[in-house]
C-alpha positions in Angstrom: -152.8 4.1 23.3 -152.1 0.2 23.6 -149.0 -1.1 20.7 -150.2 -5.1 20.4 -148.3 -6.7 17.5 -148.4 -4.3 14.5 -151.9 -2.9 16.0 -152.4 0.4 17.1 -155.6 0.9 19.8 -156.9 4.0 21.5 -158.7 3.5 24.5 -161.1 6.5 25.0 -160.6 10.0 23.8 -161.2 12.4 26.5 -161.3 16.1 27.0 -158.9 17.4 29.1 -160.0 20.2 31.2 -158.6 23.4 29.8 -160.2 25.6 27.4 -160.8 24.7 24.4 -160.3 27.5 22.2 -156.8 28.3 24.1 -154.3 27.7 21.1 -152.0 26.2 23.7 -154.6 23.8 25.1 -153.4 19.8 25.5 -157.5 19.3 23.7 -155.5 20.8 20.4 -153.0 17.8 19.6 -152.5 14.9 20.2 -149.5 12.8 20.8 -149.8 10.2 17.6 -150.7 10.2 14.3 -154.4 9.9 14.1 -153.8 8.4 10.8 -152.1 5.6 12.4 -154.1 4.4 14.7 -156.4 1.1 13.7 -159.2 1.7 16.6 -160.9 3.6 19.4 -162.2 1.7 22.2 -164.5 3.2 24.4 -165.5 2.4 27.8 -168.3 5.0 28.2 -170.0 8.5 27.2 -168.5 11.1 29.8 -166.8 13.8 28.1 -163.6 13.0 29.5 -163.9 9.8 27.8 -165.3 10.8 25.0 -164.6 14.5 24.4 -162.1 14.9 21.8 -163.1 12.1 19.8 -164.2 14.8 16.5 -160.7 16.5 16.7 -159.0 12.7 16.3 -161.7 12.3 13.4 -160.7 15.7 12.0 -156.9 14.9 12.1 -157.3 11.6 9.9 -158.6 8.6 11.9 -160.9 6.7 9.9 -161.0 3.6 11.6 -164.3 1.8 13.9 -165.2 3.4 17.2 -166.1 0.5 19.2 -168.9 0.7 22.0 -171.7 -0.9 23.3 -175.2 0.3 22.4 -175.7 2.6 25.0 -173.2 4.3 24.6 -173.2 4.5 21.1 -176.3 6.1 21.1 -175.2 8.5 23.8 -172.0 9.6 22.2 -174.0 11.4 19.5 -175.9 13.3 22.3 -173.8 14.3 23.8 -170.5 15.2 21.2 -173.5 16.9 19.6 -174.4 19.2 22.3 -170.6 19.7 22.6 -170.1 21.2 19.3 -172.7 23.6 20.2 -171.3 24.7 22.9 -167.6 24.6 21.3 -168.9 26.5 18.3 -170.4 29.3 20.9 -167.1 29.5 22.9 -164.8 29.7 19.3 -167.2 32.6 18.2 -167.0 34.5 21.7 -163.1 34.1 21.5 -163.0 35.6 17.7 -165.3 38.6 19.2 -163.6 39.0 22.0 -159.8 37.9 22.0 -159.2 38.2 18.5 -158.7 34.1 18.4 -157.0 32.6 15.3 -156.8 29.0 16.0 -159.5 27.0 13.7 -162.6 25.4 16.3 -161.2 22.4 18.1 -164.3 20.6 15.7 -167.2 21.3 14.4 -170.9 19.4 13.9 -169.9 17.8 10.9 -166.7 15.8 12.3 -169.2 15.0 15.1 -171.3 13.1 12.3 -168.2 11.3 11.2 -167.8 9.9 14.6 -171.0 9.0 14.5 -170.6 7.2 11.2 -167.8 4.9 12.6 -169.4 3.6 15.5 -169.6 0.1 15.9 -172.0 -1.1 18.6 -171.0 -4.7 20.5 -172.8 -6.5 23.2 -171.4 -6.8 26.3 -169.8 -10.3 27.3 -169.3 -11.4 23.3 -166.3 -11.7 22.7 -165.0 -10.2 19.4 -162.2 -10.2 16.9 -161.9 -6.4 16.2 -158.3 -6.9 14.6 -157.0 -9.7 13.3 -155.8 -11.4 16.5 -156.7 -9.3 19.0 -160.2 -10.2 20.5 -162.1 -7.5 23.1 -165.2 -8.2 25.4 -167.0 -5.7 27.0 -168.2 -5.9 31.0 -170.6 -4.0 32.7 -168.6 -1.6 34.6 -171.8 -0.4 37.0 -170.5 3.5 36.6 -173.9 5.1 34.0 -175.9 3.4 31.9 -173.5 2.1 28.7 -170.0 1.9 30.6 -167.8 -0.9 30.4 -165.0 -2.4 31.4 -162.9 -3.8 28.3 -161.1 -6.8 28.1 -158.4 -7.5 25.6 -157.0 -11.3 24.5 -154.2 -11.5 22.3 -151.1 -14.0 21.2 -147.4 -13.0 22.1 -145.4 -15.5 20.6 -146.9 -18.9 21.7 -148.3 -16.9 25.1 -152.0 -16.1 26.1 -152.3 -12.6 27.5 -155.1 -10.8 28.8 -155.7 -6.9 29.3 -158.2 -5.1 31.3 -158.9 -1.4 31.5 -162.1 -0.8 34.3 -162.2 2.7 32.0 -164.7 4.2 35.1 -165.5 1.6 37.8 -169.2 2.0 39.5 -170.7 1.9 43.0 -171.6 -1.4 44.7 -175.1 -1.4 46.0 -176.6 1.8 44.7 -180.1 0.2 43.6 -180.2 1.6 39.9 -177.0 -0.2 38.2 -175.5 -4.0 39.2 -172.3 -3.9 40.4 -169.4 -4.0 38.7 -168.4 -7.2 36.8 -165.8 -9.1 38.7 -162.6 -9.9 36.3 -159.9 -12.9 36.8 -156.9 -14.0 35.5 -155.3 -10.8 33.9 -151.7 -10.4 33.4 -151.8 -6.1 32.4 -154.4 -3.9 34.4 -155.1 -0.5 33.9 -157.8 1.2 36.7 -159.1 4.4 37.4 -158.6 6.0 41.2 -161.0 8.9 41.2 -161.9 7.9 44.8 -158.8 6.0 45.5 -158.6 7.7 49.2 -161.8 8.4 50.3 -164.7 6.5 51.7 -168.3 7.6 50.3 -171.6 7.1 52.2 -173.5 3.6 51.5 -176.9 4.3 49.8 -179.3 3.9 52.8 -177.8 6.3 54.7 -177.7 8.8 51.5 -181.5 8.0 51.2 -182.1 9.0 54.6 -180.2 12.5 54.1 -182.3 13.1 51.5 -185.2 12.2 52.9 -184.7 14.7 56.4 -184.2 17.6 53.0 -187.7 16.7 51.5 -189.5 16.6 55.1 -187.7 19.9 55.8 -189.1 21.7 52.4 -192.6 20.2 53.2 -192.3 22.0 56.8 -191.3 25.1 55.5 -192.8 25.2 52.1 -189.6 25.5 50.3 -187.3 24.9 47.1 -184.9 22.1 46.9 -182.7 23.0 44.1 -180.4 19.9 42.7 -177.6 20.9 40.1 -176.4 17.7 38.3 -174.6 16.2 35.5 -177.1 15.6 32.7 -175.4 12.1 31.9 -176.1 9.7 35.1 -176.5 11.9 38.2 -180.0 12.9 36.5 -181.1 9.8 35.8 -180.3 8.1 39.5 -181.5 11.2 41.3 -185.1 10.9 39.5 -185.0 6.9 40.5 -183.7 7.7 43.7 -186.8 10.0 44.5 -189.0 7.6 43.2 -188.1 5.1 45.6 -188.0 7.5 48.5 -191.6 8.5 47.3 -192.9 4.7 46.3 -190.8 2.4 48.6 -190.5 4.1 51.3 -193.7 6.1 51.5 -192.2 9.5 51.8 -194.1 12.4 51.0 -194.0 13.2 47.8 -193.3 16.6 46.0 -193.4 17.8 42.0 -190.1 17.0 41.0 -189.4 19.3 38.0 -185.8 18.5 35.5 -184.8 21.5 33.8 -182.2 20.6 31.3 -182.9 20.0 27.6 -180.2 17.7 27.3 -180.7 15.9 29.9 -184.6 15.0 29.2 -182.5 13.7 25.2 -180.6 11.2 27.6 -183.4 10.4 29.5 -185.3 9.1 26.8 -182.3 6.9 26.1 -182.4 5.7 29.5 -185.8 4.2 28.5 -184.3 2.5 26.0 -182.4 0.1 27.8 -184.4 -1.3 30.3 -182.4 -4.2 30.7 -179.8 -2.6 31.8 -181.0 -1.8 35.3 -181.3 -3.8 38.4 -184.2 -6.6 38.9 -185.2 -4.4 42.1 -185.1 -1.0 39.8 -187.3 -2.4 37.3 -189.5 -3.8 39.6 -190.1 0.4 40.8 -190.1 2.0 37.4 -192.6 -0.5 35.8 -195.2 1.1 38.1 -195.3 4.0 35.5 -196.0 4.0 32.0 -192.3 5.1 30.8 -189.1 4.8 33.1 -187.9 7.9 34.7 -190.9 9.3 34.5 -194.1 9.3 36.7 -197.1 11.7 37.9 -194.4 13.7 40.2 -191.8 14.1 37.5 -192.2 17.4 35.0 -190.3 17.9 32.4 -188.9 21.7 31.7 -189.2 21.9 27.4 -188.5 25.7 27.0 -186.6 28.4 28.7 -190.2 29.8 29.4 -191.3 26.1 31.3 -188.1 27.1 33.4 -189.0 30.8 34.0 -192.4 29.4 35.3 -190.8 27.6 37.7 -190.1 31.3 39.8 -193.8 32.0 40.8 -194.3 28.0 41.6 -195.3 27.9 45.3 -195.1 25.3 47.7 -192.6 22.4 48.3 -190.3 21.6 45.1 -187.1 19.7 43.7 -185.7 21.1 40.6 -182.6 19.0 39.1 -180.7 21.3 36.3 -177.2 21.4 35.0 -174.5 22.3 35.2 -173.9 20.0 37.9 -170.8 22.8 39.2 -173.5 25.5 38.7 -171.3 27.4 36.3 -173.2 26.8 33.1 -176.7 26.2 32.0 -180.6 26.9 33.8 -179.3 26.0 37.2 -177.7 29.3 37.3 -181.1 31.1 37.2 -182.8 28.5 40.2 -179.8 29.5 42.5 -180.3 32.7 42.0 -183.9 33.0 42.8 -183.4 30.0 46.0 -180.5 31.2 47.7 -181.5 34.2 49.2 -184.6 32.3 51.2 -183.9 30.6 54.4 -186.7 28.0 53.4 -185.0 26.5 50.5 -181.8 24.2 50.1 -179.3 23.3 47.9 -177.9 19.6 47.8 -174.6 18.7 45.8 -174.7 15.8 44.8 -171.5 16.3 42.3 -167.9 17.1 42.4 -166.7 20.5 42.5 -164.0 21.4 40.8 -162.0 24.1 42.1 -163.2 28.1 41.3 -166.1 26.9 40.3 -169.6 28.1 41.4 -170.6 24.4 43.1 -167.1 24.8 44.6 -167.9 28.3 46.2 -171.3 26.6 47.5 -169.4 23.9 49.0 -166.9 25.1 50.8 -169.5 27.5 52.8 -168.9 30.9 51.0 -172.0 33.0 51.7 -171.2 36.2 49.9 -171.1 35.1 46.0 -171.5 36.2 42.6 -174.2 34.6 40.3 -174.8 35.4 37.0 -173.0 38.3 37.6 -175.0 39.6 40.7 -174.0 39.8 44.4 -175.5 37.4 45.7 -176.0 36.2 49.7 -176.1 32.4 50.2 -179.6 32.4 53.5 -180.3 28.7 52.6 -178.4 25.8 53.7 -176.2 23.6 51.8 -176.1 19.9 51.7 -173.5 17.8 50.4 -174.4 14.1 49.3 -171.4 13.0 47.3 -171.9 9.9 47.8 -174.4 9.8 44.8 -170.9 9.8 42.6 -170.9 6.7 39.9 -167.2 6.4 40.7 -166.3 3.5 43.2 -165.0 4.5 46.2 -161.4 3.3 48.3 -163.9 0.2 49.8 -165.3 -0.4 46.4 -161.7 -0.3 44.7 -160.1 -2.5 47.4 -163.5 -4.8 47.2 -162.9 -5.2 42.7 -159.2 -6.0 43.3 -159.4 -8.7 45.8 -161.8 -10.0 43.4 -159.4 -10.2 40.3 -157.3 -13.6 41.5 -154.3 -11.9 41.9 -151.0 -12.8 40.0 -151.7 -9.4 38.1 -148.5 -9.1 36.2 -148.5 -5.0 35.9 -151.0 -2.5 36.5 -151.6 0.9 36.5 -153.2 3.4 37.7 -155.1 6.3 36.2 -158.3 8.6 35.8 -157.3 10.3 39.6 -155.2 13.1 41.3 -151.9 11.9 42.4 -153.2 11.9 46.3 -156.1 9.3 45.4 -153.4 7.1 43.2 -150.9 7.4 46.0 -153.8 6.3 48.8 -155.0 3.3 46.8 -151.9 2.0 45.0 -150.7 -0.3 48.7 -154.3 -2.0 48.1 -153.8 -2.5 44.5 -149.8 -3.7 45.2 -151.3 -6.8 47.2 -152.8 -8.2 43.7 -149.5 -7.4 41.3 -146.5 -9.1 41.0 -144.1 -5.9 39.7 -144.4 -2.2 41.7 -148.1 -0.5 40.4 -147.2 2.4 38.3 -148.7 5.8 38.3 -147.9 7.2 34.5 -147.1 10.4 33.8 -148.6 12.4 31.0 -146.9 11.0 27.4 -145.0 8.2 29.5 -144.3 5.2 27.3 -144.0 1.6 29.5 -143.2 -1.7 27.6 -145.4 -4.8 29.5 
């Protein structure tokens, strides 16, 4: 929450990972008075960006939601499908644990959000309080996200605030890079990545390309689990430039997730938002994402099928950690058989299924049956929309320098701690790492 003048400004409203019908959970309440606050900036449509958004609506906020039209339109997608499954998970607690707290929201606060959404361009600037001025940037990360950009008077001074909110990958053929950004005197970035080094695109496409030639030699499954906002979309370009660009072989490609195929067809609603190169690929079929190889799973009976399909096959379903949704059933069927795979192309938290897969366990439980992992496991994370240590360092150097303050979020301490000394060259004062409800005066 940003204090400018006698303005009070949210920057996203995120989810925090903890259950959400646990009466003690951080998703409950929040740290202001949602009454108070003038406006909610947000940089894109993740949940963790996005998330709680309802409960500040059903606490009193009544002010605009700023984002740009993507995102807009995916925020009611996807705080839709939330509600669901928060009105699922509240019921199960009241059968089950007896719950009393109310549900964190419900469908109808959803629609409010919905209601106070204001869509803006990127790169116009525009007055949404009186004196302070935002722009949006393309931030690169999905399709929607933006870095914002605040201007404002202190006293007879010109300042200038950035937040990246979730920076993308350079050179990953679907999105442009990340917008570069001068002359800022308060930075606040995200450090998902901050210590590690992903793998450049052309070497990912030729990983994936060795797992399609290996299911067309031994007639076998590929089975993809993956976020239904981003990683979807860039897998299905990605195969359909292994398949058109490159000539390799091609395969049905079949995406089981209902709500991913909803934020597909947003996808094709933006088509300027992708690169020239991109749009050169997709405009060989009649709609984007979409082409003779691609098949879209409707009904929970369209998935069932999918068991008695023979021959070579990818199937991209969510959850993208395997512990929720139709990918559940896929793994359960492929990774008993030597001939099939299983690529990750997500991050994994800890305890979850994904993370099990990951780290090699062989003897696991899925859907509550004992199951034991015959196929192999690949592990492309470099498919993340999150910039990497190189990407970071390559933004900053970018920025000028002169950088006043800055900060850094959105990252476990170890990826803060390994990228602050590259952020430190660009910032006049010591780069800060807040703590949860830390207040810092700039």
């Amino acid at each position: 929450m940003l204090e400018i003048g006698k303005h009070r400004v949210l920057l996203d409203c995120g989810l925090h990972d903890h259950d959400r019908v646990d009466p003690n959970s951080l998703n409950r309440e929040f740290l202001f008075d949602p009454r108070t606050l003038d406006a909610v900036i947000l940089s894109h449509a993740h949940n963790d960006h996005i998330g709680r958004l309802p409960r500040l609506v059903r606490q009193g906020f009544k002010g605009n939601i700023y984002a740009t039209h993507a995102t807009g339109d995916i925020t009611g997608v996807m705080l839709r499908d939330s509600a669901r499954i928060q009105k699922n998970e509240w019921a199960h607690a009241q059968a089950t644990q007896h719950c009393l707290t109310d549900p964190l929201f419900e469908l109808i606060d959803v629609e409010h959000v919905v209601d106070q959404i204001r869509r803006i361009d990127y790169k116009v600037p525009t007055e949404i309080l009186p004196g302070l001025s935002m722009t949006y940037h393309d931030a690169g990360h999905i399709l929607g996200s933006a870095m914002v950009e605040l201007k404002f008077k202190e006293g007879d001074r010109d300042r200038k605030f950035v937040f990246t909110g979730d920076l993308g990958r350079r050179n990953m053929g679907l999105l442009p890079d990340p917008t570069i950004l001068t002359g800022m005197d308060v930075l606040i970035s995200e450090s998902t990545y901050g210590g590690k080094v992903l793998e450049p695109y052309d070497v990912l496409l030729k990983r994936l390309h060795a797992i399609l030639a290996r299911a067309h030699r031994k007639r076998g499954r590929v089975i993809i689990p993956a976020f239904s906002l981003g990683r979807t979309q860039r897998l299905i370009y990605c195969l359909q430039e292994l398949f058109y660009r490159f000539r390799v072989k091609p395969m049905p490609i079949f995406v089981d997730s209902p709500l991913s195929t909803r934020l597909t067809d947003i996808h094709r609603d933006f088509p300027d938002a992708y690169t020239p190169e991109a749009r050169r690929l997709m405009d060989r079929d009649e709609e984007y994402f979409g082409s003779r190889y691609v098949e879209v799973c409707q009904t929970p009976e369209d998935s069932r099928r999918l068991n008695y399909h023979s021959g070579p096959m990818i199937v991209i379903a969510s959850s993208g950690m395997c512990d929720a949704g139709r990918v559940r059933h896929h793994l359960l069927h492929a990774v008993k058989e030597e001939e099939n795979a299983v690529v990750i192309v997500s991050y994994q938290a800890e305890g979850t299924l994904g993370r099990k897969l990951v780290d090699g366990q062989r003897d696991i439980k899925i859907l509550d049956r004992d199951v034991q992992v015959r196929c192999p496991v690949y592990v492309l994370d470099g498919f993340s929309g999150h910039a990497d240590a190189e990407d970071l360092a390559w933004w900053y150097a970018q920025t000028g320098g002169g950088i006043e303050t800055a900060f850094l979020v959105h990252g476990e301490p170890e990826s803060m701690e390994a990228i602050a000394p590259t952020l430190q060259k660009f910032v006049k004062n010591p780069v800060i790492m807040p703590e949860y409800g830390s207040i810092h005066e700039v």
